[in-house]
C-alpha positions in Angstrom: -78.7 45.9 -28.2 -82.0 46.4 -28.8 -85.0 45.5 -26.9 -88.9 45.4 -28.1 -91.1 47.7 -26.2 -92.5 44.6 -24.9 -89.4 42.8 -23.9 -88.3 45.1 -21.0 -90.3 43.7 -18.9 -89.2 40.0 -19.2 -85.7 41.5 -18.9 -86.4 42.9 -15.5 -87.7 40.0 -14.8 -84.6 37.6 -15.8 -81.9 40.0 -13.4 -84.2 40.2 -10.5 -84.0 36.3 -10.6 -80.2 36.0 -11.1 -79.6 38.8 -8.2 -81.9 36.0 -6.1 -79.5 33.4 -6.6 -76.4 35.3 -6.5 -77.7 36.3 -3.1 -78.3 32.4 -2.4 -75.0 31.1 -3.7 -72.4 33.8 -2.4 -70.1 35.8 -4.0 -69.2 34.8 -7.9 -66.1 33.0 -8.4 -62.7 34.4 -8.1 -64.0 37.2 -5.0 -61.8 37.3 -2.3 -62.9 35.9 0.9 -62.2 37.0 4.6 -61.1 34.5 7.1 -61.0 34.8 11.2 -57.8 32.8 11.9 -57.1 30.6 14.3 -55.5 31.1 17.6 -51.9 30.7 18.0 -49.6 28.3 19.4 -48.4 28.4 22.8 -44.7 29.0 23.5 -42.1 28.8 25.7 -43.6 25.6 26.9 -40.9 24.1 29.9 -41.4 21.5 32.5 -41.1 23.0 36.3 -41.1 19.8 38.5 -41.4 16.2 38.5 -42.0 13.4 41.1 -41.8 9.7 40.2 -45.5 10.0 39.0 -45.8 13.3 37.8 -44.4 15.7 35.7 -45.3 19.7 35.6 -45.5 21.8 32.8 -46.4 25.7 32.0 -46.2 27.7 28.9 -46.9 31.2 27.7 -50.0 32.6 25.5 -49.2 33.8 22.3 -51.1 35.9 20.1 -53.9 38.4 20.5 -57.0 36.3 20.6 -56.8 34.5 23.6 -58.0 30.8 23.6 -60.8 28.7 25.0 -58.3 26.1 26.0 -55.3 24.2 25.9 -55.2 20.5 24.4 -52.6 18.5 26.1 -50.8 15.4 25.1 -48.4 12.6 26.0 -46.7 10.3 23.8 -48.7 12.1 20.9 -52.4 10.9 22.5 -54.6 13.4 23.9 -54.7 13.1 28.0 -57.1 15.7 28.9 -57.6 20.0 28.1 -57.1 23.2 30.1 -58.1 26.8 30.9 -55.0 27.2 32.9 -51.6 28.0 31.5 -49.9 25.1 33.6 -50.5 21.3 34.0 -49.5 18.3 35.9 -49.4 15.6 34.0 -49.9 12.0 36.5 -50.1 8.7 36.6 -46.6 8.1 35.3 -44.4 5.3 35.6 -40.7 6.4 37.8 -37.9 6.8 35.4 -39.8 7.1 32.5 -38.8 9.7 29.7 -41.9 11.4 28.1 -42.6 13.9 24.7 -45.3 16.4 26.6 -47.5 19.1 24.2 -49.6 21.2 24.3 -52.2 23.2 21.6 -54.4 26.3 21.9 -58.0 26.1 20.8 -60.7 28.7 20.1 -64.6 29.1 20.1 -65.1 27.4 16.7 -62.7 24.4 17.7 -60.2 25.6 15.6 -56.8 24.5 16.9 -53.1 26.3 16.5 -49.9 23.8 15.7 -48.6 22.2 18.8 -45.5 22.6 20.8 -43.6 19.7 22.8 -40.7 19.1 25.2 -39.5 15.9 26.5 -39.3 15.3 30.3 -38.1 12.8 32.6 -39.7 11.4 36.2 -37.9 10.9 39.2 -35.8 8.1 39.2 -37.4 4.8 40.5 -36.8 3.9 44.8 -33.9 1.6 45.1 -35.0 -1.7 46.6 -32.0 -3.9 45.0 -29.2 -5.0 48.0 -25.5 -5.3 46.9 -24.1 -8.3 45.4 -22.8 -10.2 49.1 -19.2 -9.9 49.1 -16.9 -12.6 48.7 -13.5 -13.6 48.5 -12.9 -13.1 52.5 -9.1 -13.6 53.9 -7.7 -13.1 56.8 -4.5 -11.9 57.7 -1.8 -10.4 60.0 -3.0 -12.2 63.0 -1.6 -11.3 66.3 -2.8 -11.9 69.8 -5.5 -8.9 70.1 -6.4 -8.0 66.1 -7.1 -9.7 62.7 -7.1 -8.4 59.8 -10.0 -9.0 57.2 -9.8 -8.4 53.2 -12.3 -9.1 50.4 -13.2 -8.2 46.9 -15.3 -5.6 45.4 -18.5 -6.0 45.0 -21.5 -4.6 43.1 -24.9 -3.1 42.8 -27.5 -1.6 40.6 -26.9 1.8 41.5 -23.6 1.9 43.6 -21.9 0.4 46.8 -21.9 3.2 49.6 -19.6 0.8 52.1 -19.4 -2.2 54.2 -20.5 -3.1 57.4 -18.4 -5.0 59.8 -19.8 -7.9 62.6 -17.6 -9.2 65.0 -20.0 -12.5 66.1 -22.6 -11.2 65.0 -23.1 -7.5 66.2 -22.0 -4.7 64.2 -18.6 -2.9 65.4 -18.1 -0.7 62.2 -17.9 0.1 58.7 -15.6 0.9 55.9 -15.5 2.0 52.1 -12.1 -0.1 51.6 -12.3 -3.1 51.1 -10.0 -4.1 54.5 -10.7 -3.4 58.0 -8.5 -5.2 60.9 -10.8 -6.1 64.0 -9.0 -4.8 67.6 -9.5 -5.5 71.3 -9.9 -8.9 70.6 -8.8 -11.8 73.6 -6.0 -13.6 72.7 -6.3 -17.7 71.8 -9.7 -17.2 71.1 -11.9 -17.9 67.9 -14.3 -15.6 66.7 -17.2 -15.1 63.5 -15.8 -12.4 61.5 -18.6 -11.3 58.9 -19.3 -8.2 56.4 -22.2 -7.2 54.4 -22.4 -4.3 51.5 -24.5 -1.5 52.0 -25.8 1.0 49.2 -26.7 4.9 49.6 -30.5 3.8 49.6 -30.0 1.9 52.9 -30.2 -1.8 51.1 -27.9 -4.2 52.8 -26.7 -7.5 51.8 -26.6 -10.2 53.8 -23.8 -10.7 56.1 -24.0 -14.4 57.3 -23.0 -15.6 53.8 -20.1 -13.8 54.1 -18.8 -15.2 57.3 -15.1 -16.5 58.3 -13.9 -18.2 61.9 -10.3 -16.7 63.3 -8.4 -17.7 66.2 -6.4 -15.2 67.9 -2.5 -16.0 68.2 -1.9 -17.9 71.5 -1.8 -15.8 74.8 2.0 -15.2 75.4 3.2 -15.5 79.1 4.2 -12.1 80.5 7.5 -12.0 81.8 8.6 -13.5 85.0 8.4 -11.2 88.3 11.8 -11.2 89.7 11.5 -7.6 91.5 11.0 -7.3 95.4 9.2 -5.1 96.7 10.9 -1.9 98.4 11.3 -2.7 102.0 8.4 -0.7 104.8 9.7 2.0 106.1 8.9 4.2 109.2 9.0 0.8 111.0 8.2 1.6 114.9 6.2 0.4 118.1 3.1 2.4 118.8 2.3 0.9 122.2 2.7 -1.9 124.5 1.7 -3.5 127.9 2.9 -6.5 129.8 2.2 -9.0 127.2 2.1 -7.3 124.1 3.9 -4.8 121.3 1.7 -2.8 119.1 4.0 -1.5 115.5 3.5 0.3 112.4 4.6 0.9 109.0 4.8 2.8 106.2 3.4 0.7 102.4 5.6 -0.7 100.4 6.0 -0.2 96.6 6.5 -2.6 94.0 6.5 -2.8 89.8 3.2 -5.1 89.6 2.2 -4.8 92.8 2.4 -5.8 97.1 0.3 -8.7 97.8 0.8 -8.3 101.8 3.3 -8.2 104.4 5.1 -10.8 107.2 6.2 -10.0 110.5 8.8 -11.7 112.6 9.9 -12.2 116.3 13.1 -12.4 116.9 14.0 -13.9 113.1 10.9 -15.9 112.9 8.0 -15.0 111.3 5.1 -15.2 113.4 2.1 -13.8 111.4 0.9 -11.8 108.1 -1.5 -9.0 107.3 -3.0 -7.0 104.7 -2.3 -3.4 106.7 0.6 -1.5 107.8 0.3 -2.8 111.6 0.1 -5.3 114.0 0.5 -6.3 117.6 3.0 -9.0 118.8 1.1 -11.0 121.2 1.8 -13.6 124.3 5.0 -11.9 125.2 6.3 -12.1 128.5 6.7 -8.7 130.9 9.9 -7.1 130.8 11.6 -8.7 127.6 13.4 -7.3 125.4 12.6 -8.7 121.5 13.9 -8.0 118.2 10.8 -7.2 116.0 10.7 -6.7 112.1 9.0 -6.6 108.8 9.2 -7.5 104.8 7.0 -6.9 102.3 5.8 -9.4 99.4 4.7 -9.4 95.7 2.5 -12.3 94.3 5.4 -13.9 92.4 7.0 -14.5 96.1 9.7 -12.1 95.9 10.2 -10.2 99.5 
């Protein structure tokens, strides 16, 4: 191409224009552009702890540009940022099952994928009591025990055991669903109640499940027909002009001496508790046949 002598200058002119704009502009279209990336997602994101209100998190940088910050979310809404590489997320409701992320961020706000676990809280406090039990029957009743049965119950969680009242105060506990009540009196009637109790502590209530028993009759012990075993050792330890001091050794018996009678010649004259006693108002010089039995409380000698 071929330029008039006095077109050069207008053709300086028109590229010093065009190199203005290009300048303005950017590069032409097509050129290949360079672009910082943004920073990368965390990983090995895991929860470390949880209470009934809380749940903790921590994860791991990735990358080689390290973040500003970390966004974090619950549910898929954003609950707050960090610096740290850990977080505690609060304010939770007990037995509640969460989805927890977290993203990275950098300078320019730029933000990397995110990455999410699910987490649990603690379970919720147990404040529900067993179902009261029911169904209460007695049986084998004998003179000193009864025997109490009932059905199964329930509860929310689980029934630990049973607690066991004998009218009205507590005299043990069982995970059957029997227990036979001992040392009682026989002929006498007495509350038997139970109430359910659950590993939190909760405890139904026991008066509405109550039951009255009567012991079996008192039955009348044997008769005593065995005597004593007779004193022995039986001797005078002293005497003056009116009176004979003996002794004796204690008789034996199956239930037990009640006392002993002494006699002058064959008739009995006096009793006592001991193993002595002194004849009295005898006359100076005498001779007298003395003696001693021993008796129970049923009268035998």
């Amino acid at each position: 191409m071929k330029l008039a002598a006095n077109s050069f200058p207008r053709s300086v002119a028109l590229l010093t224009a065009f190199t203005a704009i290009a300048a303005i502009i950017g590069p032409a279209a097509g050129a290949a552009r360079t672009r910082t990336p943004g920073p990368s997602a965390p990983t090995s994101l895991a929860a470390t702890a949880s209470t009934q209100t809380t749940i903790s998190v921590k994860w791991t940088t990735s990358g080689t540009r390290l973040p500003k910050g970390y966004g974090l979310y619950r549910d898929g809404t954003s609950v707050g940022s960090t610096t740290n590489t850990s977080y505690t997320f609060a304010g939770l409701a007990c037995g509640m099952r969460y989805t927890l992320a977290v993203d990275a961020y950098d300078n320019s706000g730029r933000r990397s994928s995110k990455v999410s676990i699910t987490a649990s809280t603690a379970a919720c406090p147990d404040t529900q009591p067993p179902v009261v039990p029911s169904g209460l029957t007695t049986s084998a009743i004998a003179q000193t025990s009864v025997k109490l049965s009932w059905a199964a119950t329930t509860d929310n969680v689980g029934v630990a055991g049973y607690n066991l009242y004998r009218n009205g105060a507590n005299v043990g506990s069982t995970t059957t669903t029997s227990y036979t009540f001992n040392g009682l009196v026989c002929g006498t009637t007495y509350t038997l109640s139970l109430s359910a109790f659950d590993a939190a502590g909760n405890e139904s209530d026991n008066q509405y499940a109550t039951t009255t028993e009567k012991t079996n009759a008192c039955t009348p012990p044997p008769a005593d027909t065995q005597a004593p075993t007779t004193p022995g050792s039986f001797a005078a330890s002293g005497s003056n002009g009116t009176s004979i001091s003996v002794s004796w050794a204690p008789s034996t018996d199956n239930v037990g001496v009640t006392g002993y009678t002494v006699y002058r010649e064959g008739s009995s004259v006096g009793a006592t508790g001991g193993t002595s006693y002194t004849y009295s108002g005898l006359t100076c010089g005498n001779i007298y046949t003395l003696a001693v039995d021993a008796i129970d409380a049923a009268g035998n000698r």
